[in-house]
Backbone of each chain as nested JSON, in Angstrom:
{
  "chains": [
    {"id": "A", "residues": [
      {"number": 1, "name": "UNK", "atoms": {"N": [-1.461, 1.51, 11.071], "CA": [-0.601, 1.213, 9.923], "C": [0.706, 1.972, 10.083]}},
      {"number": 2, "name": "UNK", "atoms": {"N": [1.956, 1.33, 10.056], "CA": [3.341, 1.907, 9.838], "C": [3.4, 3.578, 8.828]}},
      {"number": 3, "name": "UNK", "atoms": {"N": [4.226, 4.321, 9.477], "CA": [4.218, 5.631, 8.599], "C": [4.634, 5.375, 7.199]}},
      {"number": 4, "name": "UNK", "atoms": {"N": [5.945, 4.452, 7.365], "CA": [6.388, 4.234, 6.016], "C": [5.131, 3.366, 4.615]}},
      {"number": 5, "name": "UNK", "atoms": {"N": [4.353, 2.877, 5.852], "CA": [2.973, 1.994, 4.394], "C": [1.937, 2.64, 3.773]}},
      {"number": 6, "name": "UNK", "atoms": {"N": [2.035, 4.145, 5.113], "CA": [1.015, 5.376, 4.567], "C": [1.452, 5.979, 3.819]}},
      {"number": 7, "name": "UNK", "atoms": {"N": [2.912, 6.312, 3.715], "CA": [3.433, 6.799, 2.615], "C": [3.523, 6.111, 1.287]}},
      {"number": 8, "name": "UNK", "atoms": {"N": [3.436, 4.707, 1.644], "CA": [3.628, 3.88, 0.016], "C": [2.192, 4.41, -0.622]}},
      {"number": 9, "name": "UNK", "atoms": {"N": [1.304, 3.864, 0.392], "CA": [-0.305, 4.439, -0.103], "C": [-0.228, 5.052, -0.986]}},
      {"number": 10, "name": "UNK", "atoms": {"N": [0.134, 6.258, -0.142], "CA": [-0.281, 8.048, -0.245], "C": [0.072, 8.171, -1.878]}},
      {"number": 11, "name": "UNK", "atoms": {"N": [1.362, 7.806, -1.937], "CA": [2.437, 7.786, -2.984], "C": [1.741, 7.122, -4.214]}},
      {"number": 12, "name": "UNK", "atoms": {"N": [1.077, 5.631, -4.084], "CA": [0.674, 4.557, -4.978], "C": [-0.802, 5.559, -5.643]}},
      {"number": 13, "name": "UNK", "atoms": {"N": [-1.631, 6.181, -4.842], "CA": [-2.861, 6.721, -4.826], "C": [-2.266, 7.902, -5.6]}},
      {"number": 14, "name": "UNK", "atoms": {"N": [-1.383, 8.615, -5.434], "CA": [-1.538, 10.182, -6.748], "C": [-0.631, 9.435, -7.262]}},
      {"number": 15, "name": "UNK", "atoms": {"N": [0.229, 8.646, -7.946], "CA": [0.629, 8.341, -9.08], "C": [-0.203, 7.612, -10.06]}},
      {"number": 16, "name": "UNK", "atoms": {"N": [-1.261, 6.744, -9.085], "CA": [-1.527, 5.726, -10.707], "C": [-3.179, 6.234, -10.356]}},
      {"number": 17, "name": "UNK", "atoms": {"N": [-3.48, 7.178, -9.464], "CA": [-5.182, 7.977, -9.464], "C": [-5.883, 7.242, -8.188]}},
      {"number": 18, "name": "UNK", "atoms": {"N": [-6.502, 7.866, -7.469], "CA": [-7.119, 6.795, -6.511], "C": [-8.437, 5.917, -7.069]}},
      {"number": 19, "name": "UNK", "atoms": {"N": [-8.752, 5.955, -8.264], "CA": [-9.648, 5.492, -8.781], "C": [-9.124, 3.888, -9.155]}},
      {"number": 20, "name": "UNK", "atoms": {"N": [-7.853, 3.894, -9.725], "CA": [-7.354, 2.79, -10.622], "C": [-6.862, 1.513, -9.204]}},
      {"number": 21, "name": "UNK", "atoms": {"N": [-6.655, 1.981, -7.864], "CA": [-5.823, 1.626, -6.804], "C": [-6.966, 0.348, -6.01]}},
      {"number": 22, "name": "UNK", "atoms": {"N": [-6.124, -0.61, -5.489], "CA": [-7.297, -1.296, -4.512], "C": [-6.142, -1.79, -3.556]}},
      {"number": 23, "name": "UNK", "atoms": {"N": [-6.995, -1.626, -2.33], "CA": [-6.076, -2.366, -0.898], "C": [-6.566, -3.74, -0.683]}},
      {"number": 24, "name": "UNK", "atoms": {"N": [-5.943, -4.508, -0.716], "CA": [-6.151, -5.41, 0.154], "C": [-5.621, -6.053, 1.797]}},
      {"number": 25, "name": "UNK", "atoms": {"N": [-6.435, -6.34, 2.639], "CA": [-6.156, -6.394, 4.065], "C": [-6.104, -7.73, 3.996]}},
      {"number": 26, "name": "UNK", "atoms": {"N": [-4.487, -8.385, 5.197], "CA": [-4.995, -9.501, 4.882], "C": [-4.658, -9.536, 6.874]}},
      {"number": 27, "name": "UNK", "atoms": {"N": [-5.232, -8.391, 7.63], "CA": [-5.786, -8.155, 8.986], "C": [-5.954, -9.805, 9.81]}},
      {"number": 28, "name": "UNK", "atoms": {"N": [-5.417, -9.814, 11.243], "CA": [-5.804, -10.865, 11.545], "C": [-7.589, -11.024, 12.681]}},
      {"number": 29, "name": "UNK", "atoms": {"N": [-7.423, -9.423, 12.99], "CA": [-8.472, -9.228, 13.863], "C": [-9.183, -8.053, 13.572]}},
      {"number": 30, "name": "UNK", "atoms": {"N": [-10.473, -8.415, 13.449], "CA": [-11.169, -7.225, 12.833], "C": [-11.382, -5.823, 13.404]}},
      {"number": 31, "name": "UNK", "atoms": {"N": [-10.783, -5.855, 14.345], "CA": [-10.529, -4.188, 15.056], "C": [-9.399, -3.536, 14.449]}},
      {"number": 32, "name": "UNK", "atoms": {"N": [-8.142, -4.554, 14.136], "CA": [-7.041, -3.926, 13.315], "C": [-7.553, -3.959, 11.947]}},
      {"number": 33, "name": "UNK", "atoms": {"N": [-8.284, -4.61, 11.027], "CA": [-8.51, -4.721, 9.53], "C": [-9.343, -2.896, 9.68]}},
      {"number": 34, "name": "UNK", "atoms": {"N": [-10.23, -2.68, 10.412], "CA": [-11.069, -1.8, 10.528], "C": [-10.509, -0.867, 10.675]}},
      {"number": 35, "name": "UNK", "atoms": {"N": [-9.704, -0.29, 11.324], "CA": [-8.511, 0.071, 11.287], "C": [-7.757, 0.899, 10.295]}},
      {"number": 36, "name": "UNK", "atoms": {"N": [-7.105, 0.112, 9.776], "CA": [-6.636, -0.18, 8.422], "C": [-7.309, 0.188, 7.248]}},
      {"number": 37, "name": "UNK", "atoms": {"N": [-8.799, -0.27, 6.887], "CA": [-9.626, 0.321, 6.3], "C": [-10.264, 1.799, 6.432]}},
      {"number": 38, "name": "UNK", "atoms": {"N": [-10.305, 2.42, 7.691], "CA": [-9.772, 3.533, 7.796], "C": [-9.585, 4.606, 7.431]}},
      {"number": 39, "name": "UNK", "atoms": {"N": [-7.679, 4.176, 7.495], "CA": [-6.717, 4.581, 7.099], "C": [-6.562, 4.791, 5.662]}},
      {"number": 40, "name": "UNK", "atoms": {"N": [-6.725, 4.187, 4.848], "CA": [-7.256, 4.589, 3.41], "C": [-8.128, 4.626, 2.672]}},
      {"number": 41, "name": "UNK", "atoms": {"N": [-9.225, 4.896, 3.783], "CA": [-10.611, 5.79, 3.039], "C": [-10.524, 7.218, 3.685]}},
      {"number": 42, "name": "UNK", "atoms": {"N": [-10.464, 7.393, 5.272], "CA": [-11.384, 8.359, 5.981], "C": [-10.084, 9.371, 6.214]}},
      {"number": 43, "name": "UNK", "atoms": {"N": [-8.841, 8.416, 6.678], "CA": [-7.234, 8.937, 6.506], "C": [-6.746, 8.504, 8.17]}},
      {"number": 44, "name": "UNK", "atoms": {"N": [-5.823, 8.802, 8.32], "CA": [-5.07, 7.653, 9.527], "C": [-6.057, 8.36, 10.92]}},
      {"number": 45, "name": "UNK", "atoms": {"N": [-6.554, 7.413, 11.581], "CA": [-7.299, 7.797, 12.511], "C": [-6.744, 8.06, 13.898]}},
      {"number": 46, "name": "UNK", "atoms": {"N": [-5.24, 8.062, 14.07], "CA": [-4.615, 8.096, 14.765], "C": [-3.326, 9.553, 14.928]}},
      {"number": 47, "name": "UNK", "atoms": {"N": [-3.981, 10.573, 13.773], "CA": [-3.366, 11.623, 13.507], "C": [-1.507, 11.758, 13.443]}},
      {"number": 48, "name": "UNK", "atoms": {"N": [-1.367, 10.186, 13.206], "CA": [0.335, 10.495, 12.898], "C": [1.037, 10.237, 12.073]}},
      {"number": 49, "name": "UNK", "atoms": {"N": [0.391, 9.9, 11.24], "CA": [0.75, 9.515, 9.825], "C": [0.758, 10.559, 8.48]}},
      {"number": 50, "name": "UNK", "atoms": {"N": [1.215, 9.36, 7.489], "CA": [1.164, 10.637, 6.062], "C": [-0.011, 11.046, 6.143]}},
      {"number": 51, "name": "UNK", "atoms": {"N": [-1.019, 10.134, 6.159], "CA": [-2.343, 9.887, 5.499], "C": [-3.29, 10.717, 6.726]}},
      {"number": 52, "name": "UNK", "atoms": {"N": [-2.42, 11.333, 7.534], "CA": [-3.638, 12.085, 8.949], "C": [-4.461, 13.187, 7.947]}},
      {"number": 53, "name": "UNK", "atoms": {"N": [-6.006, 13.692, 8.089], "CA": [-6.449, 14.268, 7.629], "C": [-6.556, 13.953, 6.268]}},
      {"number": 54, "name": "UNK", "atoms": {"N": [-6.272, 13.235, 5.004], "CA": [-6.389, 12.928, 3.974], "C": [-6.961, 11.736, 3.531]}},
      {"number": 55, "name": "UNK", "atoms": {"N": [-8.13, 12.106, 3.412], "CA": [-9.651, 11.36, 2.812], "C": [-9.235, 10.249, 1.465]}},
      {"number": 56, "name": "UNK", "atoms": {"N": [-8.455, 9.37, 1.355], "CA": [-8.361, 9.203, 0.16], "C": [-9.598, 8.105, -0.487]}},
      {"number": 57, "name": "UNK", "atoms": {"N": [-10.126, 7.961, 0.401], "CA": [-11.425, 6.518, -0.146], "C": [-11.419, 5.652, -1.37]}},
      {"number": 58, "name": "UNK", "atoms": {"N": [-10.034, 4.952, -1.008], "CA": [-9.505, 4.171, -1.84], "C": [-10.862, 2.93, -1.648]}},
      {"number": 59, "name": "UNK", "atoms": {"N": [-10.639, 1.979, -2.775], "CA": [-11.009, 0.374, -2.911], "C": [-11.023, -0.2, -1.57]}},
      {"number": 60, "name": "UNK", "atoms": {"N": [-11.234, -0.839, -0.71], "CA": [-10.26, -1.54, 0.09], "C": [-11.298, -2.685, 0.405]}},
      {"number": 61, "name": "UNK", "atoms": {"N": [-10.583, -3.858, 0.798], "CA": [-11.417, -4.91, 0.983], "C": [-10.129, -5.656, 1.913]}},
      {"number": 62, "name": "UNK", "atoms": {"N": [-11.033, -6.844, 2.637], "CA": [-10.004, -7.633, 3.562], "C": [-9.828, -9.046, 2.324]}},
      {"number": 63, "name": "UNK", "atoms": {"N": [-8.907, -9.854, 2.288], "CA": [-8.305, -10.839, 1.266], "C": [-9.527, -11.955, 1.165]}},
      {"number": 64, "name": "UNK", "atoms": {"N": [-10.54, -12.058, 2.395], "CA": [-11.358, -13.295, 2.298], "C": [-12.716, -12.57, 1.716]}},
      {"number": 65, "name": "UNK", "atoms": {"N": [-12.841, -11.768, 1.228], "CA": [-14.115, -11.02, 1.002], "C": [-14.096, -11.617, -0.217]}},
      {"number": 66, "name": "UNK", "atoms": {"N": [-15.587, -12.135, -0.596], "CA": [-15.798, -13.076, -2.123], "C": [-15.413, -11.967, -3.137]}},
      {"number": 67, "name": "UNK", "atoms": {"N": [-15.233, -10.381, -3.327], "CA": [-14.95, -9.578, -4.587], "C": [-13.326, -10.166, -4.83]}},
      {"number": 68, "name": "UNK", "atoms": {"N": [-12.838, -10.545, -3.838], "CA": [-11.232, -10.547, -3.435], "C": [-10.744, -12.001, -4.428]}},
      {"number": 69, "name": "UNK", "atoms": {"N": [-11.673, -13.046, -3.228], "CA": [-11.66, -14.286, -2.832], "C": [-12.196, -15.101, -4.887]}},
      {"number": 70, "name": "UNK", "atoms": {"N": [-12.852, -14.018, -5.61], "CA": [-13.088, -15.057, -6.714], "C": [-12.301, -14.465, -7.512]}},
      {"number": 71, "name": "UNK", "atoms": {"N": [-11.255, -13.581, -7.498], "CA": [-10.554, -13.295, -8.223], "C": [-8.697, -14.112, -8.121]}},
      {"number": 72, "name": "UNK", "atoms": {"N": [-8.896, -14.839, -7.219], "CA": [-7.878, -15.67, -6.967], "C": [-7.24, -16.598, -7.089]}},
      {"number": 73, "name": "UNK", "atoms": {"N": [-6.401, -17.6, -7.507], "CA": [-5.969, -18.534, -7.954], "C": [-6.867, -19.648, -6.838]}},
      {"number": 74, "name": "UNK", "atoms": {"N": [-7.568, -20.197, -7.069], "CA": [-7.684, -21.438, -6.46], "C": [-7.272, -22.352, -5.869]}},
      {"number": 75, "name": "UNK", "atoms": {"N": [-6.2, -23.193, -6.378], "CA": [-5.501, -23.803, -6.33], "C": [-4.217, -23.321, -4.944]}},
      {"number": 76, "name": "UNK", "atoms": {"N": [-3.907, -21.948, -5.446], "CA": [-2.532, -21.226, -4.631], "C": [-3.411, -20.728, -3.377]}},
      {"number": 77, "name": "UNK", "atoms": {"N": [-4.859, -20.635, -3.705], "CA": [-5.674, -20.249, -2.02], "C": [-5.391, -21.403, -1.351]}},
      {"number": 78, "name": "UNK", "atoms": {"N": [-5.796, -22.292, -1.899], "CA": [-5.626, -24.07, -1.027], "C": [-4.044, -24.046, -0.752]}},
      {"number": 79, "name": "UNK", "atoms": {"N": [-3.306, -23.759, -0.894], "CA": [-1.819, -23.739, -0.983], "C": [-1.459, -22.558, 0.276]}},
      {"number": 80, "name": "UNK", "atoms": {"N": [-1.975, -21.602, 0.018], "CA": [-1.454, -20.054, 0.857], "C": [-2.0, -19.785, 1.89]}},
      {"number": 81, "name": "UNK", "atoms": {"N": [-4.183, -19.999, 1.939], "CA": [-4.748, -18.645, 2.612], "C": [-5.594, -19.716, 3.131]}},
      {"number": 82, "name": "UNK", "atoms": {"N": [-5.782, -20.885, 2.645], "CA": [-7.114, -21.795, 3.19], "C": [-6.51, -21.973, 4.652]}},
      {"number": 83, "name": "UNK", "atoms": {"N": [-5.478, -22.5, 5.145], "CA": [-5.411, -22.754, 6.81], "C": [-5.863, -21.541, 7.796]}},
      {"number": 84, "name": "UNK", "atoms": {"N": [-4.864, -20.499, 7.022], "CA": [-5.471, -18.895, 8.101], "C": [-6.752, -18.869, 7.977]}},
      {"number": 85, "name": "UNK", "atoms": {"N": [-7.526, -19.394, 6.764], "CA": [-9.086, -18.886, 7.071], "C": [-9.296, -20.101, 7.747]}},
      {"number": 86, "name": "UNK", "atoms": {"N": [-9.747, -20.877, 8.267], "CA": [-10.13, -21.885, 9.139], "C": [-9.65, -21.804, 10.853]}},
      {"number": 87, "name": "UNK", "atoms": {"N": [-8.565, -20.625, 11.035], "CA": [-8.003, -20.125, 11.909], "C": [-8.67, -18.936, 12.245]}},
      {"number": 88, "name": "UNK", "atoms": {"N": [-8.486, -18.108, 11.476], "CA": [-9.221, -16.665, 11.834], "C": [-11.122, -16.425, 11.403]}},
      {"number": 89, "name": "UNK", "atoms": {"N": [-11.868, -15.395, 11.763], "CA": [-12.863, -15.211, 11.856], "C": [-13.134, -14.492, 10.091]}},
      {"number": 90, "name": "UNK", "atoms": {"N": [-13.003, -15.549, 9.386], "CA": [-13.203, -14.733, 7.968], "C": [-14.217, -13.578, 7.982]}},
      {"number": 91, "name": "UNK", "atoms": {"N": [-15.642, -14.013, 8.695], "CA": [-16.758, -13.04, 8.266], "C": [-16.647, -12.254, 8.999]}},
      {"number": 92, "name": "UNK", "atoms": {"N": [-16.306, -12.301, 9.998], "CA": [-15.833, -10.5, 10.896], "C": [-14.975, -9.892, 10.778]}},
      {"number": 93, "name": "UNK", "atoms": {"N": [-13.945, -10.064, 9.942], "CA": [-12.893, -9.805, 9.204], "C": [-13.525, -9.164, 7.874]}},
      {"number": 94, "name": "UNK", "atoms": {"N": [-14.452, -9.377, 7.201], "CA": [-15.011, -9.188, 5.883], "C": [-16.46, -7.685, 6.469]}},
      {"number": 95, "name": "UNK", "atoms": {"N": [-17.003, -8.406, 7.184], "CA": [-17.763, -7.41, 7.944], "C": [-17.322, -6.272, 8.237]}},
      {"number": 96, "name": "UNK", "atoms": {"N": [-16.064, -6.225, 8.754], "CA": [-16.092, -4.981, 9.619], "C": [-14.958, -4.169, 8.596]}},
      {"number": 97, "name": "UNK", "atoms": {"N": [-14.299, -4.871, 7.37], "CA": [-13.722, -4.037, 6.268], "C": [-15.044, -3.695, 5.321]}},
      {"number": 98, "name": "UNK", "atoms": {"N": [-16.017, -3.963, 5.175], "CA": [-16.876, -4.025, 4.464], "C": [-17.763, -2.436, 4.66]}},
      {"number": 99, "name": "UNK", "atoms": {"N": [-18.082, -2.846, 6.459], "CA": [-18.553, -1.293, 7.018], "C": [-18.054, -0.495, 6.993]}},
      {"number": 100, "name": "UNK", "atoms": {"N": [-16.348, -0.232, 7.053], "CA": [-15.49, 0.772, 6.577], "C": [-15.992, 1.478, 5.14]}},
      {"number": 101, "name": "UNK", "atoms": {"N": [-15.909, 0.266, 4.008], "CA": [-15.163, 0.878, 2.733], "C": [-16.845, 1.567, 2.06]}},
      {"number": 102, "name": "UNK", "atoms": {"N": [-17.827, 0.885, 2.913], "CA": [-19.45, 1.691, 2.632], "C": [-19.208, 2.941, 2.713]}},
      {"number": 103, "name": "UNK", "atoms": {"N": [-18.679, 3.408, 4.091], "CA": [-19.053, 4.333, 4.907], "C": [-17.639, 5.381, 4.014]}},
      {"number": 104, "name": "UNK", "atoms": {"N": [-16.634, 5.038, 3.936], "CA": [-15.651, 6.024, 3.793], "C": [-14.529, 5.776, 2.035]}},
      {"number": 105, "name": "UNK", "atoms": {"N": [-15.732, 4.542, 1.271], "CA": [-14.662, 4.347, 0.394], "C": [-15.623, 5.478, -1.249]}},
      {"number": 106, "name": "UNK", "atoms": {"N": [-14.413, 5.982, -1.994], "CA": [-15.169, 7.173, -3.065], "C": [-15.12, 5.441, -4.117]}},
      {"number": 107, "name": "UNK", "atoms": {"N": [-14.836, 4.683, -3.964], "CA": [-14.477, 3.797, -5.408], "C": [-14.774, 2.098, -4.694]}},
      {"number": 108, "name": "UNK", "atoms": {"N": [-15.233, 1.274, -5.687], "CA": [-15.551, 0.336, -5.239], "C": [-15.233, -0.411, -6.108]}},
      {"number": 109, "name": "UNK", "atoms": {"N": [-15.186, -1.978, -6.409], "CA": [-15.044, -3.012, -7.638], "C": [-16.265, -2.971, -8.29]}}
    ]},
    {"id": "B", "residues": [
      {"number": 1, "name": "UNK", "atoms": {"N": [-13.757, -10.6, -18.385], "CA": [-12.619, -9.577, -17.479], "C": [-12.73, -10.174, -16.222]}},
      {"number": 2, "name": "UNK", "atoms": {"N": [-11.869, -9.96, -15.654], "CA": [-12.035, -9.884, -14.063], "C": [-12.044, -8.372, -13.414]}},
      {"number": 3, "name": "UNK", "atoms": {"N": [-12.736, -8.488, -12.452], "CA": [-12.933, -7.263, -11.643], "C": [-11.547, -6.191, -10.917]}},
      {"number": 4, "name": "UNK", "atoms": {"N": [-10.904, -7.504, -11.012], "CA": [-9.894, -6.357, -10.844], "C": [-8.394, -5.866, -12.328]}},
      {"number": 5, "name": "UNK", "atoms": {"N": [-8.624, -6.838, -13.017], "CA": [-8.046, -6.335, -14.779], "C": [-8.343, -5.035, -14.849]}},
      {"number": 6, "name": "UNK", "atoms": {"N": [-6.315, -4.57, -14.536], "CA": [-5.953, -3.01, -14.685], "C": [-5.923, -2.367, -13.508]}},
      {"number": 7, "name": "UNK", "atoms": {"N": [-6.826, -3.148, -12.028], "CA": [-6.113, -2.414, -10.976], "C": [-4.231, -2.211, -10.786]}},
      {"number": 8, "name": "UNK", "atoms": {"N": [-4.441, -1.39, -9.996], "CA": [-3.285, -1.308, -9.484], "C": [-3.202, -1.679, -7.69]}},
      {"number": 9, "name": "UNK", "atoms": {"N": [-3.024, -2.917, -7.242], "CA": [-2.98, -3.549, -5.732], "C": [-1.596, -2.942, -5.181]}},
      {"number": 10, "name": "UNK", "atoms": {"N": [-2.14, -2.675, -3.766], "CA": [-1.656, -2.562, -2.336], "C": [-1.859, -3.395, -1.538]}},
      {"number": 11, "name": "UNK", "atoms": {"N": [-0.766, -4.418, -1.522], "CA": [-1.37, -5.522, -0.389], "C": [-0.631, -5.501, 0.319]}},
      {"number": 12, "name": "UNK", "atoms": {"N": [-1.402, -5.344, 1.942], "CA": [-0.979, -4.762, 3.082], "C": [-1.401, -6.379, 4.313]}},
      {"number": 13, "name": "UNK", "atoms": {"N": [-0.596, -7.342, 4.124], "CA": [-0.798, -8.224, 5.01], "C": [-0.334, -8.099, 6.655]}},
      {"number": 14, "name": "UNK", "atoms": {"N": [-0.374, -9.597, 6.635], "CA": [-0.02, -9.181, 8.253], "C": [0.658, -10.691, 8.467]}},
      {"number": 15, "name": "UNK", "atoms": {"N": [1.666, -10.78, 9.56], "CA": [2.383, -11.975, 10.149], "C": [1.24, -12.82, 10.844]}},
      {"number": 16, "name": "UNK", "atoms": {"N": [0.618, -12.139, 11.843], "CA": [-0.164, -12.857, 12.221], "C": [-1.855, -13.622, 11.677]}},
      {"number": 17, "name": "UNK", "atoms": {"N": [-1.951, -13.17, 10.382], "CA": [-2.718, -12.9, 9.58], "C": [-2.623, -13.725, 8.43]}},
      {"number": 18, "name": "UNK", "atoms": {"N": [-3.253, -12.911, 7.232], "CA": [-2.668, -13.76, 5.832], "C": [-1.327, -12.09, 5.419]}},
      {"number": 19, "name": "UNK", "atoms": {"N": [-0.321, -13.183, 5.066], "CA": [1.183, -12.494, 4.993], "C": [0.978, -11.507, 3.657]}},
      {"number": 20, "name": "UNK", "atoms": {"N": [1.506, -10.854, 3.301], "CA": [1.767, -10.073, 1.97], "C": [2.028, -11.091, 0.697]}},
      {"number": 21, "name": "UNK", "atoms": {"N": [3.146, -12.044, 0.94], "CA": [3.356, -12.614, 0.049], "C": [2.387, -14.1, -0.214]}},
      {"number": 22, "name": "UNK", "atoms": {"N": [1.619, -14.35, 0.494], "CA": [0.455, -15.35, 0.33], "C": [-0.755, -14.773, -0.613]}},
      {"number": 23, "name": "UNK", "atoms": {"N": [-0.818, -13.323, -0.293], "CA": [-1.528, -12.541, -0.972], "C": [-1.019, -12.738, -2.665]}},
      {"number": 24, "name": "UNK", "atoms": {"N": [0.006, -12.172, -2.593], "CA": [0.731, -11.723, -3.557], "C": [0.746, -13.382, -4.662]}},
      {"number": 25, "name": "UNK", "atoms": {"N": [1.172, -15.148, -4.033], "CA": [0.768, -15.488, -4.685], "C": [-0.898, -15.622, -5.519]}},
      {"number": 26, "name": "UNK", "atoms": {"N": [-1.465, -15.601, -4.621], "CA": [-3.13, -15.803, -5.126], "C": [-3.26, -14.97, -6.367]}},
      {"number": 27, "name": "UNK", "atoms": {"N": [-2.797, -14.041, -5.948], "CA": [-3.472, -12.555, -6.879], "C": [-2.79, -12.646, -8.373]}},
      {"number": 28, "name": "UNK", "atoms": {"N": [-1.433, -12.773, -8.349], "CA": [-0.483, -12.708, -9.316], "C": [-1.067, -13.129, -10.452]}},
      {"number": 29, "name": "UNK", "atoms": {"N": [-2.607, -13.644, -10.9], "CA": [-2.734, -14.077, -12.063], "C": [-4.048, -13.396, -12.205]}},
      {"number": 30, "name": "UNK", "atoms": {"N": [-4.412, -12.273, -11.495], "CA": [-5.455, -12.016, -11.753], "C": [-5.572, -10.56, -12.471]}},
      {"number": 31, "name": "UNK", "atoms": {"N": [-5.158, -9.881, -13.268], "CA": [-4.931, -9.091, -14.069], "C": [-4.692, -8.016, -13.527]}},
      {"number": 32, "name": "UNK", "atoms": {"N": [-4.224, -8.12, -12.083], "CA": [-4.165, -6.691, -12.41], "C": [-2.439, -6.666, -11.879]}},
      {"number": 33, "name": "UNK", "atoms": {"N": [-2.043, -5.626, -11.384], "CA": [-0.507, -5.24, -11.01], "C": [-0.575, -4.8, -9.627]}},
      {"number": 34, "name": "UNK", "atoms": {"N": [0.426, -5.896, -9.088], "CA": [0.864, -5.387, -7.881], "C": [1.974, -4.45, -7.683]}},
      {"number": 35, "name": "UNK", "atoms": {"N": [1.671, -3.817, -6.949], "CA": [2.437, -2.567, -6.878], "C": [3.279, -2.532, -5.973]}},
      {"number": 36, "name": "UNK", "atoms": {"N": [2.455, -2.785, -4.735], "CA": [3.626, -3.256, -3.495], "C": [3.089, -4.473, -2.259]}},
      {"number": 37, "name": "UNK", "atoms": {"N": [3.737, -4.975, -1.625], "CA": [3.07, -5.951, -0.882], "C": [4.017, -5.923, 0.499]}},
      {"number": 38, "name": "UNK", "atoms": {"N": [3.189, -5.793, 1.637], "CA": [3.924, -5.667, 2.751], "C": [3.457, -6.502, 3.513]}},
      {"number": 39, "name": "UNK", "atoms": {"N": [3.982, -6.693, 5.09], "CA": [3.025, -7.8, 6.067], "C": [4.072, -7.06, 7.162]}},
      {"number": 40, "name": "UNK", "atoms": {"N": [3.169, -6.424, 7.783], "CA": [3.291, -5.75, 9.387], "C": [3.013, -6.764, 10.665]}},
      {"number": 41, "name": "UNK", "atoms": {"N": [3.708, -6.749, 11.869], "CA": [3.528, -7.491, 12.181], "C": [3.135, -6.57, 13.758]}},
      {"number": 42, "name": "UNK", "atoms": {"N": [2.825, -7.137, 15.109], "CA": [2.336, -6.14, 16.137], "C": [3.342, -7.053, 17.125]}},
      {"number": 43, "name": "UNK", "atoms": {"N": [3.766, -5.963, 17.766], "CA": [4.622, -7.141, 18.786], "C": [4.472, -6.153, 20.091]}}
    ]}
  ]
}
């Protein structure tokens, strides 16, 4: 993740509580979503970021995950997100943000 | 309610992916507040 998006995080997470906060990934390959998920639970795994060493175990989910996916306009999914999912690997995409946010998230939906 | 009524979203898309702002429409009616929406891309 870009330094400047760890900082929006970092920033978004002590202003409005990491409790109230949720990420969404909208990752094209589940090594980068995993990644990413991570990065705002366990803290940047790549030690160069805001977020190096800082646990924040935010929410996080990838955009096709059904907690995500039924909270969504319908209509604007068929419009926006339905082609990329028929393109990309929704459930290994959902899987492998899923094993992240078990393993390293303090807050869940 | 919906499950997320009163979050506060970080949506962190991607170019090659689903974008920030594809996100950003879906979500926009689902109670809660987006906060920021980005789409990184890997080149």
């Amino acid at each position: 993740m870009d330094l400047e998006n760890q900082q929006r995080v970092k920033d978004a997470a002590e202003k409005y509580g990491p409790e109230n906060v949720v990420v969404v990934l909208g990752s094209s390959d589940a090594e980068g979503a995993e990644i990413y998920a991570e990065t705002v639970t366990k803290g940047d795994p790549t030690f160069a970021g805001p977020l190096a060493g800082v646990p924040l175990g935010l929410a996080v989910y990838h955009i096709f995950e059904e907690e995500i996916r039924q909270e969504a306009d319908p209509a604007k999914w068929e419009e926006q997100i339905a082609m990329m999912e028929m393109v990309l690997d929704p459930d290994a995409l959902a899987q492998a943000v899923k094993r992240m946010r078990e393993e390293g998230s303090k807050y869940t939906l | 309610m919906g499950k997320l009524e009163g979050k506060k979203l970080l949506l962190l898309g991607e170019r090659d992916g689903v974008a920030g702002p594809a996100m950003e429409e879906v979500l926009r009616d689902s109670g809660a507040e987006i906060v920021f929406s980005a789409t990184e891309c890997f080149v």
